[in-house]
FIVO-61295 format. One record per residue: x, y, z of N, C-alpha, C, O in turn; residue number from 0; residue in three letters. Coordinates in steps of 0.05 Angstrom, whole numbers. Example, Ala and Ser with C-alpha at 12.3 -4.5 7.8 and 13.67 -1.06 7.14 Angstrom:
<sites>
SITE, 264, -114, 156, 246, -90, 156, 264, -66, 156, 285, -66, 169, 0, ALA
SITE, 257, -45, 142, 273, -21, 143, 258, 1, 157, 268, 23, 161, 1, SER
</sites>
This chain:
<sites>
SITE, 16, -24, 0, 0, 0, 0, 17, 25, 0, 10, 47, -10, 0, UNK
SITE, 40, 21, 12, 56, 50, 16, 66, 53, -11, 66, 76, -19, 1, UNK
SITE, 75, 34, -28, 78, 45, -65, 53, 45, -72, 54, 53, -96, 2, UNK
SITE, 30, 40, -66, 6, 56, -85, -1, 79, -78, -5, 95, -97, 3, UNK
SITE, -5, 89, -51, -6, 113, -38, 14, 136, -51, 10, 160, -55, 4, UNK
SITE, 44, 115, -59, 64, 144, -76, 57, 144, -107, 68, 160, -122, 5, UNK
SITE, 35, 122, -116, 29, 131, -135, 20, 158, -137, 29, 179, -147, 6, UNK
SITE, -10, 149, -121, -31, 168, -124, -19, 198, -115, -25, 216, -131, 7, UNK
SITE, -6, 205, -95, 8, 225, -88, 28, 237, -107, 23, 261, -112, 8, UNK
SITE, 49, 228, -118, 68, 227, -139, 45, 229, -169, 59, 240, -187, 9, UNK
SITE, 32, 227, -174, 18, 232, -193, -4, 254, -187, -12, 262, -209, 10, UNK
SITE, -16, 266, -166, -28, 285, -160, -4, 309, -156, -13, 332, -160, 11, UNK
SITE, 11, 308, -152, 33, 318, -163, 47, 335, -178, 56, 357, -176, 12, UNK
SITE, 44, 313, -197, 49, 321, -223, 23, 333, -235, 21, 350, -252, 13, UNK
SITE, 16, 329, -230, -24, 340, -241, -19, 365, -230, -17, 383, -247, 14, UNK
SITE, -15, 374, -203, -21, 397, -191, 1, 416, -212, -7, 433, -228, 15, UNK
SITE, 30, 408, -209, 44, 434, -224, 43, 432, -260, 54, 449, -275, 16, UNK
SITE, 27, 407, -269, 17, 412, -302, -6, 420, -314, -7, 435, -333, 17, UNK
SITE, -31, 407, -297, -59, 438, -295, -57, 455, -285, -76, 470, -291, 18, UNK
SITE, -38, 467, -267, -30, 482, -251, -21, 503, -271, -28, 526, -274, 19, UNK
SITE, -3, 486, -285, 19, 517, -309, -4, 522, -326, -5, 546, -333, 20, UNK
SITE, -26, 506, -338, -45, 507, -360, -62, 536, -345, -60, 559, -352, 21, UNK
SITE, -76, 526, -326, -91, 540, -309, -80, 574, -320, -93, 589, -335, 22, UNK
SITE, -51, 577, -306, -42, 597, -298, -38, 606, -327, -50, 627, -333, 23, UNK
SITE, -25, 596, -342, -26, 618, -375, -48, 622, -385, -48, 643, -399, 24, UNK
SITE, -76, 608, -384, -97, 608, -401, -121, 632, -385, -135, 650, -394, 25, UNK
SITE, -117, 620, -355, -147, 639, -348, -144, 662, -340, -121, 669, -335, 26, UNK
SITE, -163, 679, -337, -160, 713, -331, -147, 720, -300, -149, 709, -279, 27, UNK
SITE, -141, 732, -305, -128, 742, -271, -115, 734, -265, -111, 742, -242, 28, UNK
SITE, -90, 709, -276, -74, 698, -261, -37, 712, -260, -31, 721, -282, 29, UNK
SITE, -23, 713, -246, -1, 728, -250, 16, 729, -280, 27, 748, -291, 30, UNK
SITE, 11, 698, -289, 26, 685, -316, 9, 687, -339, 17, 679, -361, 31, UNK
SITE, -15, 697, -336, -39, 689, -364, -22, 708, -388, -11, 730, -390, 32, UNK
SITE, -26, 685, -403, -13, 687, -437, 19, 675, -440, 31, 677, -461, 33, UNK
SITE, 27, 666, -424, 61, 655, -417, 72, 638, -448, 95, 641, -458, 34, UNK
SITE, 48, 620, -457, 52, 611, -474, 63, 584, -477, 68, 577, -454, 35, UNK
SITE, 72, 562, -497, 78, 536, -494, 113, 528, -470, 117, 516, -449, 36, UNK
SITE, 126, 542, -487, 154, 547, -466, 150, 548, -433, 164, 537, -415, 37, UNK
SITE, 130, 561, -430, 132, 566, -404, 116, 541, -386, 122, 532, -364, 38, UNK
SITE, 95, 533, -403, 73, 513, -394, 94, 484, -397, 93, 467, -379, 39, UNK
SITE, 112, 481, -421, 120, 453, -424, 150, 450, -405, 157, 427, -397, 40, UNK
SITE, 164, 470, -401, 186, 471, -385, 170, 465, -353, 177, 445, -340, 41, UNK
SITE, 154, 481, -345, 134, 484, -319, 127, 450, -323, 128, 444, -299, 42, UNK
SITE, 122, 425, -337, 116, 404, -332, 140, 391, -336, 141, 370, -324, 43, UNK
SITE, 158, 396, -347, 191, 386, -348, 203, 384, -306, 208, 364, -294, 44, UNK
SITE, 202, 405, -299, 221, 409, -282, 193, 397, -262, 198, 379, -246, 45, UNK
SITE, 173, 404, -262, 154, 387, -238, 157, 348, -245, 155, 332, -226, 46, UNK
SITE, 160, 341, -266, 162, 314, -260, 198, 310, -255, 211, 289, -252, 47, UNK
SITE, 202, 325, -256, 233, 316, -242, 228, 320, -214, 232, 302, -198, 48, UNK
SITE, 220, 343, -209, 216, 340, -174, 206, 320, -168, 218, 302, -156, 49, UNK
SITE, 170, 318, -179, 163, 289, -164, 181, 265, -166, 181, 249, -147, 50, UNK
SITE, 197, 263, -185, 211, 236, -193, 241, 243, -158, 245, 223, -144, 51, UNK
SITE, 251, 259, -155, 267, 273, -132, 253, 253, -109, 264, 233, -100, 52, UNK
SITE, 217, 267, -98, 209, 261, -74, 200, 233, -80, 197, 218, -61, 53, UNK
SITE, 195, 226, -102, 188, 197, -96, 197, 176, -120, 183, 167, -138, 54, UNK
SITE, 231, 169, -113, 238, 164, -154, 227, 123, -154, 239, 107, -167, 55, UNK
SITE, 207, 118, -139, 216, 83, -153, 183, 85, -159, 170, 65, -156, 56, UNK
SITE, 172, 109, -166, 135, 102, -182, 143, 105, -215, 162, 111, -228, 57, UNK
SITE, 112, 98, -219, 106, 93, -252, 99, 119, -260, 111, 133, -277, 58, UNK
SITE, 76, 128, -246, 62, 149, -246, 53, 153, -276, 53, 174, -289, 59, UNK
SITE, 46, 131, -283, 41, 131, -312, 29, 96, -316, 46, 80, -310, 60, UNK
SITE, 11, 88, -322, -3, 68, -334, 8, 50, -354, 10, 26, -352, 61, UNK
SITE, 14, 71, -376, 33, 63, -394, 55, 46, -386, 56, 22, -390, 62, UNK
SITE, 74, 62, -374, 97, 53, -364, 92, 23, -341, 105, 3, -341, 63, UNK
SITE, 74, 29, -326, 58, 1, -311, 66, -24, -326, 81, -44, -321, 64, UNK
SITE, 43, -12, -358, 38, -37, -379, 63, -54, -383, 63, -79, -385, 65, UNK
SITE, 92, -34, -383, 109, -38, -395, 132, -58, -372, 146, -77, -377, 66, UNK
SITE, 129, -46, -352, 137, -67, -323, 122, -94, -319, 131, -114, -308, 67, UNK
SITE, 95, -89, -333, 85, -117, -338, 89, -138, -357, 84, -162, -357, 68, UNK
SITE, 101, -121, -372, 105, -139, -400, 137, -151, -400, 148, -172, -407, 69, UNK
SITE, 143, -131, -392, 183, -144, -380, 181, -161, -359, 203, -173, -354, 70, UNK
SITE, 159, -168, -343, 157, -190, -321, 151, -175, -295, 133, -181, -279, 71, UNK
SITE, 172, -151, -293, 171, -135, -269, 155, -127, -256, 160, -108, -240, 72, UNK
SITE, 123, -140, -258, 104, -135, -248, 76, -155, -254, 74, -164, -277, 73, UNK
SITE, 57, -161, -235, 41, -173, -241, 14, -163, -253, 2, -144, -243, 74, UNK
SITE, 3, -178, -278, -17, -164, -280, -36, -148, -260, -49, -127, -265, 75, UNK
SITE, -36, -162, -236, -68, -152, -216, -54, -121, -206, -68, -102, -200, 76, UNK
SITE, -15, -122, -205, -6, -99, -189, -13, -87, -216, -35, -75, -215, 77, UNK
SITE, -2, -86, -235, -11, -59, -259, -33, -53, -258, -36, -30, -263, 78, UNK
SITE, -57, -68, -252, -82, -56, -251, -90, -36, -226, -102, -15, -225, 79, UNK
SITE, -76, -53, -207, -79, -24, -180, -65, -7, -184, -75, 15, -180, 80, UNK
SITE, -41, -8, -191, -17, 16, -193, -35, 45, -216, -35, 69, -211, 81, UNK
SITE, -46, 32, -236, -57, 41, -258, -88, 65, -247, -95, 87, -256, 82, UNK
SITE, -100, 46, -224, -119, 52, -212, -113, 77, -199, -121, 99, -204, 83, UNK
SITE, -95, 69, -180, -83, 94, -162, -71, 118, -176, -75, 141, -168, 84, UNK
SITE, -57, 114, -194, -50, 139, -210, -67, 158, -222, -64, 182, -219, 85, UNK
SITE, -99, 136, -246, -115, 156, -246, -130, 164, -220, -143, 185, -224, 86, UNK
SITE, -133, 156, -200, -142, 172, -169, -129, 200, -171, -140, 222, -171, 87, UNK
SITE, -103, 196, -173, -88, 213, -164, -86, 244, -187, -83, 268, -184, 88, UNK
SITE, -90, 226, -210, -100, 255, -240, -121, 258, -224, -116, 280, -213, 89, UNK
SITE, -143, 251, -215, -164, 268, -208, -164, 280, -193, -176, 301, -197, 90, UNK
SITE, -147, 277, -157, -146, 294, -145, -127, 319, -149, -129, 340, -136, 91, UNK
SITE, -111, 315, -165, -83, 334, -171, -106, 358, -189, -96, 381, -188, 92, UNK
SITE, -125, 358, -201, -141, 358, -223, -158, 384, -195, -157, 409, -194, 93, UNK
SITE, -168, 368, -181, -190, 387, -161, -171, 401, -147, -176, 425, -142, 94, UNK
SITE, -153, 393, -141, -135, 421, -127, -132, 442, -140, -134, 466, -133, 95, UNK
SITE, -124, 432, -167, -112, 457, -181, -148, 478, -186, -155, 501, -186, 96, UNK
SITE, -155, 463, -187, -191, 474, -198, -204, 498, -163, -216, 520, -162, 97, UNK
SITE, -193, 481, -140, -189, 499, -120, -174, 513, -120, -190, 531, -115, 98, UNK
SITE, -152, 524, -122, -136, 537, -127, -137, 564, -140, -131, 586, -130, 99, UNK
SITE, -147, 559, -170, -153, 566, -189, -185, 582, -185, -189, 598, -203, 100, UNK
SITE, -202, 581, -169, -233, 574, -176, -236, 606, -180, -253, 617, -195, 101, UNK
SITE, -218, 619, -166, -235, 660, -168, -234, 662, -204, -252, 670, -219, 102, UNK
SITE, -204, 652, -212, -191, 657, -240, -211, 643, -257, -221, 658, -274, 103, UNK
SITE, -219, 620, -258, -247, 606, -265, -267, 619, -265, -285, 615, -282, 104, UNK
SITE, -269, 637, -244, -305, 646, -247, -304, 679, -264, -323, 693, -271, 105, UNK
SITE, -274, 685, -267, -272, 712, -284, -268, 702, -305, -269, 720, -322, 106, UNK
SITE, -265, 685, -312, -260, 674, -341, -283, 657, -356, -277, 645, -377, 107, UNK
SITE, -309, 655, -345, -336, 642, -353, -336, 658, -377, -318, 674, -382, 108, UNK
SITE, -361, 653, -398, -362, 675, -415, -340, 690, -429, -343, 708, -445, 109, UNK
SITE, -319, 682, -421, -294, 704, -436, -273, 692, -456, -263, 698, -478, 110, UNK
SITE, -272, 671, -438, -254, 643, -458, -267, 613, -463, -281, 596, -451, 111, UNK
SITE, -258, 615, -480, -282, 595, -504, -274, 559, -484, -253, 545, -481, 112, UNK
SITE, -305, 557, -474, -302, 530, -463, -284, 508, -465, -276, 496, -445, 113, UNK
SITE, -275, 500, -500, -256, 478, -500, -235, 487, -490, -226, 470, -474, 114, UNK
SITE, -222, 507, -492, -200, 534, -486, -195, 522, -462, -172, 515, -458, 115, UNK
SITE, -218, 517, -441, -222, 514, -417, -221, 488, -415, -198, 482, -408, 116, UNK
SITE, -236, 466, -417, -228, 447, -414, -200, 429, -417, -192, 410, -403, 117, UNK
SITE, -190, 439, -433, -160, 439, -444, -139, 445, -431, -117, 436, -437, 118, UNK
SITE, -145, 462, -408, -132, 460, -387, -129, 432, -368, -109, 427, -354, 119, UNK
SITE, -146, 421, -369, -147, 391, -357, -137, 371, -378, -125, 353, -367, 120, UNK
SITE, -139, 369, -398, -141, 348, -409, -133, 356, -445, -142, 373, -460, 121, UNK
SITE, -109, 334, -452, -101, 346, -483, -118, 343, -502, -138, 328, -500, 122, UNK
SITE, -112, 357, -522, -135, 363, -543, -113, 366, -568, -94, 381, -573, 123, UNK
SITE, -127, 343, -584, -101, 353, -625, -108, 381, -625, -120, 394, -608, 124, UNK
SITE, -97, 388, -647, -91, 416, -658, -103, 408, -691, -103, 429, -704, 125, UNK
SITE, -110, 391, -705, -115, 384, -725, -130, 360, -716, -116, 340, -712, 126, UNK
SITE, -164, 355, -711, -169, 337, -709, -169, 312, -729, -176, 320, -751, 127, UNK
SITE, -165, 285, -729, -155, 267, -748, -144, 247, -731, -120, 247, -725, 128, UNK
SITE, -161, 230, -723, -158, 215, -701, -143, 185, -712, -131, 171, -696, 129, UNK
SITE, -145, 181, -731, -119, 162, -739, -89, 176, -732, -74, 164, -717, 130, UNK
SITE, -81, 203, -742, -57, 209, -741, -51, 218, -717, -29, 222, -707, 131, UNK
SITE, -80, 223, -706, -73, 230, -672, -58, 200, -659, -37, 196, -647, 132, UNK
SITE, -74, 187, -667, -64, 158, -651, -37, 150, -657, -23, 140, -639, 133, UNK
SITE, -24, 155, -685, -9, 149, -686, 18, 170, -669, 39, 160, -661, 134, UNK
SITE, 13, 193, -667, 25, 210, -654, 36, 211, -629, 57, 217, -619, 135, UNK
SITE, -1, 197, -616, 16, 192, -575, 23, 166, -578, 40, 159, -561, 136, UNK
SITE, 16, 145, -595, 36, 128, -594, 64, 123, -603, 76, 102, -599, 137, UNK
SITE, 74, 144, -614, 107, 149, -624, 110, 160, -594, 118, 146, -575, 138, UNK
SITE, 101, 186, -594, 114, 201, -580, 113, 185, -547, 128, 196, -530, 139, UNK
SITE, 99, 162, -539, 98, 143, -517, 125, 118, -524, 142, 110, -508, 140, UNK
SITE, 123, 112, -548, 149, 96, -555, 179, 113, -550, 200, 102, -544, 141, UNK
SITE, 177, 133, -552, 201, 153, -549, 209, 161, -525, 232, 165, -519, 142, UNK
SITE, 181, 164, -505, 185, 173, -483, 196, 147, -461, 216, 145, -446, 143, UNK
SITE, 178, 133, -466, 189, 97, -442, 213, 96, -456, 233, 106, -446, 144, UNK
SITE, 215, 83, -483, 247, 81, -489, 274, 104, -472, 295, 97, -461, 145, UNK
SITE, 263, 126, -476, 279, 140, -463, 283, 137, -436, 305, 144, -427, 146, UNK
SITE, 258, 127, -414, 264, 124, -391, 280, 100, -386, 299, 99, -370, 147, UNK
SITE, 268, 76, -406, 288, 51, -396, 315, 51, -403, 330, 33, -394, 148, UNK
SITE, 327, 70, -418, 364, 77, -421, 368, 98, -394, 391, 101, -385, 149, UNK
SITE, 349, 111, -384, 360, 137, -368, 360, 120, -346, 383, 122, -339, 150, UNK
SITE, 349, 105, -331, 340, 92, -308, 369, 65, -308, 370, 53, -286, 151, UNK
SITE, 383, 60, -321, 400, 42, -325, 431, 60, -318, 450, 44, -316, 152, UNK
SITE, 438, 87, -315, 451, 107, -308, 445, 103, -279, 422, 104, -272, 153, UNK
SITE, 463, 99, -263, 460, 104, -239, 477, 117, -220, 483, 110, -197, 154, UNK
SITE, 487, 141, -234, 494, 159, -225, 470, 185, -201, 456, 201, -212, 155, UNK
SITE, 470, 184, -173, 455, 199, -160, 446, 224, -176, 460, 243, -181, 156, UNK
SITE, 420, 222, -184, 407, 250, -182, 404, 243, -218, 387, 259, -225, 157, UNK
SITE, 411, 231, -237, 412, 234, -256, 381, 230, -271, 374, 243, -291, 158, UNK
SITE, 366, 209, -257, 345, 195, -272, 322, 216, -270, 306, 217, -289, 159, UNK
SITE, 320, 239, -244, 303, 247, -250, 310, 276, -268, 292, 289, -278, 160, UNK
SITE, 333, 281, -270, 339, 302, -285, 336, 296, -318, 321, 308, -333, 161, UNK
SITE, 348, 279, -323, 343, 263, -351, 321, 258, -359, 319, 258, -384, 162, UNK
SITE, 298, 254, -344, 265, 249, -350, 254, 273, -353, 239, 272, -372, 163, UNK
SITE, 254, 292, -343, 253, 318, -338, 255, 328, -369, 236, 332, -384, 164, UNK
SITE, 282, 328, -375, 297, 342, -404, 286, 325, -424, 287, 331, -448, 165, UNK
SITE, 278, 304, -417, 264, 281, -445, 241, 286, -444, 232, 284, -467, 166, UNK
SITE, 214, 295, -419, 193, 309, -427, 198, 338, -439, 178, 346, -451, 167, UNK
SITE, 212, 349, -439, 223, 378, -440, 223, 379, -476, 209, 394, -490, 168, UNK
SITE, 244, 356, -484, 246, 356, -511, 225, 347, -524, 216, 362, -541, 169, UNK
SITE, 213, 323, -520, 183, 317, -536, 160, 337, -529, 139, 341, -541, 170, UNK
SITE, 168, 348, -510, 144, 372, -515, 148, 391, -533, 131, 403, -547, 171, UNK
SITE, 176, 393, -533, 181, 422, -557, 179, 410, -589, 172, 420, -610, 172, UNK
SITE, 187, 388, -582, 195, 376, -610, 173, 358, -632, 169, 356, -656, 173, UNK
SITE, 158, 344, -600, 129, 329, -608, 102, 333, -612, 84, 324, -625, 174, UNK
SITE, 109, 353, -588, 82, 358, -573, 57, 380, -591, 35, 385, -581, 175, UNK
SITE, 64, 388, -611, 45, 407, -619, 21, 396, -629, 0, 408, -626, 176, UNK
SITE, 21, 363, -646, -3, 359, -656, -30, 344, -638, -52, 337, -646, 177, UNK
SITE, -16, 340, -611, -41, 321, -599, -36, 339, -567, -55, 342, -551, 178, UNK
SITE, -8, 349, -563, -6, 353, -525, 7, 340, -515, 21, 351, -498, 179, UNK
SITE, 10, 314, -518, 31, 288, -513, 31, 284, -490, 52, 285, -477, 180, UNK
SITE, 9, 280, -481, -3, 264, -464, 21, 232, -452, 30, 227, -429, 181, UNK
SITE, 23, 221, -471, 34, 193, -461, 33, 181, -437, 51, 167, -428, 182, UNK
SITE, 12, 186, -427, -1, 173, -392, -25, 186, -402, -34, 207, -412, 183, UNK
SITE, -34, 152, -387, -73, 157, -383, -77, 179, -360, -90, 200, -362, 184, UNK
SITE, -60, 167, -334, -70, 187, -313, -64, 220, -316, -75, 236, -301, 185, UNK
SITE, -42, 230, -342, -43, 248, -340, -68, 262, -353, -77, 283, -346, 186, UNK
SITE, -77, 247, -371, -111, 254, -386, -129, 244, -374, -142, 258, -359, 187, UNK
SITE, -135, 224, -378, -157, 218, -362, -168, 217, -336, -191, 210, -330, 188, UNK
SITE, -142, 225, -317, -149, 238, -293, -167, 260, -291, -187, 263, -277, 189, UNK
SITE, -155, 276, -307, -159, 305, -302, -186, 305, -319, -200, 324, -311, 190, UNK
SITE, -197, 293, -337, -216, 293, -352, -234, 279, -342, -257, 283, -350, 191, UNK
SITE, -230, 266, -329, -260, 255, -299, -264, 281, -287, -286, 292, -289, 192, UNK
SITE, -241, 294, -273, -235, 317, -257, -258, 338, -271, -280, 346, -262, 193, UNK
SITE, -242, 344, -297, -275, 363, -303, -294, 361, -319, -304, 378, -333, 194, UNK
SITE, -302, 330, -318, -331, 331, -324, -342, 326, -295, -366, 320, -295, 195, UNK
SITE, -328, 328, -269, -348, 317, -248, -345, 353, -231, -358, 360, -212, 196, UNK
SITE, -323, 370, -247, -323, 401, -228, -356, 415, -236, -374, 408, -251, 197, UNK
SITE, -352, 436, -219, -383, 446, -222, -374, 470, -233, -380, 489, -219, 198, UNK
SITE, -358, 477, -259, -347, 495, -282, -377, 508, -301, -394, 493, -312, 199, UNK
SITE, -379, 527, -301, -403, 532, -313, -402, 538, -340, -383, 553, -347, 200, UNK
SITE, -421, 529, -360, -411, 530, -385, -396, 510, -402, -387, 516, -424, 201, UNK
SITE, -396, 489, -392, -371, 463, -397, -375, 456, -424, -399, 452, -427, 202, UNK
SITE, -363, 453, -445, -355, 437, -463, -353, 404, -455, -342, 393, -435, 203, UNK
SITE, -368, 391, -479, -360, 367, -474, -343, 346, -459, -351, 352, -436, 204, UNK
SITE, -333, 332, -457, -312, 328, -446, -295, 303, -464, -274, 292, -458, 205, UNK
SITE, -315, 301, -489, -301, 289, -510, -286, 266, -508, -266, 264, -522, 206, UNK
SITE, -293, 242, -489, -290, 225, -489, -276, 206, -505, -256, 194, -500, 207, UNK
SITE, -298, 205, -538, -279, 201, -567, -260, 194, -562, -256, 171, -557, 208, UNK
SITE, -238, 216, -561, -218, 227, -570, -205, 218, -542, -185, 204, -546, 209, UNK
SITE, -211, 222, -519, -198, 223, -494, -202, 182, -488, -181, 174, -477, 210, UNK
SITE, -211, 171, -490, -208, 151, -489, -192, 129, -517, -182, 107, -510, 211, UNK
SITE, -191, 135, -538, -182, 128, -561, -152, 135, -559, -134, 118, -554, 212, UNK
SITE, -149, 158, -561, -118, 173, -564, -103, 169, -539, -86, 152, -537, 213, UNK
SITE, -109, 188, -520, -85, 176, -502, -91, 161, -488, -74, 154, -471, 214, UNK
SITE, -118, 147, -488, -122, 124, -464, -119, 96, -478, -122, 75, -465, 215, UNK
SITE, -113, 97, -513, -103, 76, -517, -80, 68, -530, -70, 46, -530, 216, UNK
SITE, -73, 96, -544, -53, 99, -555, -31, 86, -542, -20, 67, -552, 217, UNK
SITE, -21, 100, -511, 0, 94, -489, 6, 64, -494, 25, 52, -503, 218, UNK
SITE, -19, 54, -483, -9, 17, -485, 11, 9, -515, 30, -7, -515, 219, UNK
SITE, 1, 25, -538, 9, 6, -557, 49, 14, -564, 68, -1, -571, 220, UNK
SITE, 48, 44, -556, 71, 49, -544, 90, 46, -529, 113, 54, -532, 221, UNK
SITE, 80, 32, -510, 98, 16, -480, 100, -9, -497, 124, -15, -499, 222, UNK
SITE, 86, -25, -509, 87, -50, -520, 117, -46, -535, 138, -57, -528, 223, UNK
SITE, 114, -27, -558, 142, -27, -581, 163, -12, -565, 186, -12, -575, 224, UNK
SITE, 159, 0, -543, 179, 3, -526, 193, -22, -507, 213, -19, -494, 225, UNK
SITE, 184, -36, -508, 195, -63, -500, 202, -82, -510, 213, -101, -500, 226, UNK
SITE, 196, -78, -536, 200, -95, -554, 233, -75, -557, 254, -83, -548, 227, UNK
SITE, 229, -60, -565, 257, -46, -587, 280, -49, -561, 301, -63, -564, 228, UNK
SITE, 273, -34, -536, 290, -43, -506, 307, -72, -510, 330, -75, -516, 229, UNK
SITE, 284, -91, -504, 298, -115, -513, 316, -133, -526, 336, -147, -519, 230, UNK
SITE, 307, -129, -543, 313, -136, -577, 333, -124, -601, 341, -132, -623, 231, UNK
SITE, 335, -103, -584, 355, -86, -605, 371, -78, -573, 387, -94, -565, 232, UNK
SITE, 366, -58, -559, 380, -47, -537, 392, -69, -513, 409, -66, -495, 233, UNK
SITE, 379, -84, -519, 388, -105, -504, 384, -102, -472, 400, -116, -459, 234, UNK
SITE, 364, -87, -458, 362, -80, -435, 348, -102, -427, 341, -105, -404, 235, UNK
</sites>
């Protein structure tokens, strides 16, 4: 229980300082509104290195779960709780920031266009096209685990979470424009329970579609060819 508890914590977390940077560039009144991608994708770079700092042996990611399951390192029934606890933990990371946030929320009803808003919780393409979306968080999920299972094999103090950090850092600048790059369920689909169950007035859909298809299925098929290529070619 004490590693599912650092799931859900370690992944509320990460939720708090990544809706957190969304929150703060997008809605009215906030010190940072308008900051822009740099500021929002660096702001989720250096927060999952901290969490990875206070708590470095979680998944905090589903995906990555799949992928400890599929290398042996885990039993199916634990990936399903680990998986469980993480989206817990997108949802609560999700209502904090929504507390936090709520005066900046209620000046911003009517002013910024609902999906605008929802989007703060939860990624959204830039070109809808839900084949190439899929194929998108699933590269950019093959890119990202691959990268953790070479960084995590360094065991030099302090390195793994700095290295994860700069590898979300780069696929955000580099990947991230056509879907958000998501590559964890709990970082989407946490937060997208989160606000279709907030009491946000005005709500946009919560588009399901797209939020269950893309990054809630994409990830798996990504951790899969990430374990495969690890293996088989990298020899890890």
């Amino acid at each position: 229980m004490h590693q599912l508890f650092a799931e859900l914590m370690g992944t509320a977390l990460m939720i708090v300082f990544g809706v957190g940077v969304h929150a703060d560039t997008v809605l009215n009144d906030t010190k940072y509104h308008g900051s822009g991608h740099l500021f929002a994708i660096t702001t989720w770079a250096f927060g999952i290195s901290i969490v990875l700092f206070i708590f470095p042996t979680i998944c905090l990611n589903p995906a990555m779960a799949f992928a400890q399951f599929l290398l042996g390192n885990m039993s199916f029934i634990r990936f399903i709780e680990v998986s469980i606890f993480e989206l817990a933990g997108g949802v609560i990371g999700a209502v904090i920031v929504y507390i936090m946030y709520a005066d900046q929320f209620k000046h911003s009803y009517d002013k910024i266009d609902p999906v605008t808003i929802r989007n703060i919780f939860s990624t959204g393409p830039g070109v809808r096209n839900l084949p190439r979306n899929f194929f998108v968080e699933f590269f950019d999920t093959f890119i990202f685990l691959t990268g953790i299972m070479v960084i995590v094999t360094i065991k030099t103090p302090g390195i793994m979470p700095i290295g994860i950090g700069l590898l979300v850092w780069a696929i955000g600048m580099g990947l991230g424009g056509p879907t958000g790059f998501a590559m964890n369920q709990a970082r989407d689909l946490g937060p997208r329970i989160a606000f279709a169950i907030l009491p946000l007035k005005n709500k946009a859909a919560a588009d399901w579609q797209y939020g269950l298809l893309v990054p809630g299925i994409a990830p798996f098929f990504g951790a899969a060819a990430a374990v495969i290529f690890a293996k088989f070619y990298l020899g890890l």
